[in-house]
C-alpha positions in Angstrom: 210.4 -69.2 20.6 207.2 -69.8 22.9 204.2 -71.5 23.0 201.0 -71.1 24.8 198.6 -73.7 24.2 195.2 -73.8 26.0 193.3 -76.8 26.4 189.6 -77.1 27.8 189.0 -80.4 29.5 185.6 -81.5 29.6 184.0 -81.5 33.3 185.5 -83.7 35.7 188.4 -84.5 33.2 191.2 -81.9 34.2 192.9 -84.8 36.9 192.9 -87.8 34.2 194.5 -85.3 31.5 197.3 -84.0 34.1 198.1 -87.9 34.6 198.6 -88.0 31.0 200.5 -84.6 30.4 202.9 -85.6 33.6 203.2 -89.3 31.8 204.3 -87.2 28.3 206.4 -84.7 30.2 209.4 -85.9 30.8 209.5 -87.4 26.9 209.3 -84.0 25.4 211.8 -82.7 28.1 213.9 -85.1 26.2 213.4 -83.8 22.6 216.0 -82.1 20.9 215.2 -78.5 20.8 213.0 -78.0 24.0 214.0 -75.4 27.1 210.7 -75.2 28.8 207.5 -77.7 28.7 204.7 -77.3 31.9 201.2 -77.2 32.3 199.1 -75.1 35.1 195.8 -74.1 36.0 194.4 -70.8 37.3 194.2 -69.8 41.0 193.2 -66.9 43.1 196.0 -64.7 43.4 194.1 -61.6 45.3 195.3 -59.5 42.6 193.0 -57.0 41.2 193.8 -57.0 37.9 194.0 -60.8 37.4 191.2 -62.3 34.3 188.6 -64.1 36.1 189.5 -68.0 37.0 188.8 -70.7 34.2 187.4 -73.4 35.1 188.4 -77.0 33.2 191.5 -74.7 31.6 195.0 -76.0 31.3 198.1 -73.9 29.9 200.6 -75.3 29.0 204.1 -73.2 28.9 206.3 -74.6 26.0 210.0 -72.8 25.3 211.6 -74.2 22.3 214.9 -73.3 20.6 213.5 -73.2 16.6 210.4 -73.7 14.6 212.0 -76.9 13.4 212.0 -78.1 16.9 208.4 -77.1 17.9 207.5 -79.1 14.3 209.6 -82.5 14.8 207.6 -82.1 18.3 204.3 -81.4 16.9 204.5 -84.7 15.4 206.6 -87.3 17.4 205.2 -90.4 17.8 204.6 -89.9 22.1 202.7 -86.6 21.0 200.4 -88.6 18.5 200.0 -91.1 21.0 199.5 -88.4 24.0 196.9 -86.9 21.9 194.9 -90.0 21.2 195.1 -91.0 24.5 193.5 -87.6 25.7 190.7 -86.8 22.8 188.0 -88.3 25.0 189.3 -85.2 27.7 189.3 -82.2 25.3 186.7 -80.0 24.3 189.0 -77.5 22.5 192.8 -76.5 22.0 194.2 -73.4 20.9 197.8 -72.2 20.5 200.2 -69.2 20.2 203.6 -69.3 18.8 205.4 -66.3 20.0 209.0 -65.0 19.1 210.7 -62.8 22.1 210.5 -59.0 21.9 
């Protein structure tokens, strides 16, 4: 299964919250369960059929092997911590959980 969360980082906040996603990182790596966890940002690709570029927008790319391992994630102690650590950096989240095709 995937995930696709989007996060939008207040103004001049996107740095401080990649410190803290890179400091979480190699935690969730570590879980039992997870195949794939990064976050990225837009940038121009010259391709015409690219969205326009977000500004103060992180995705993060999550690959995990069940629901019951995207849930014991969704609430291990670094992740309550992480998201503490972070509120004063977020405006908004949203995610998608999506099963392969």
């Amino acid at each position: 299964m995937y995930v696709i969360a989007t996060v939008q980082v207040r103004p001049n906040m996107l740095e401080h919250l990649a410190r803290e996603f890179r400091t979480v990182s190699a935690e969730v790596r570590a879980e039992h369960g997870c195949l794939e966890y990064c976050a990225a940002i837009d940038v121009a690709s010259g391709l015409t059929r690219q969205s326009p570029l977000r500004a103060d927008i992180v995705t993060v790319v999550e690959r995990w092997e069940d629901i019951a391992a995207l849930t014991a994630h969704s609430t291990a102690p670094h992740m309550e911590a992480f998201r503490k650590r972070i509120a004063d950096y977020v405006v908004a989240t949203s995610l998608q959980v999506l099963a392969p095709v």
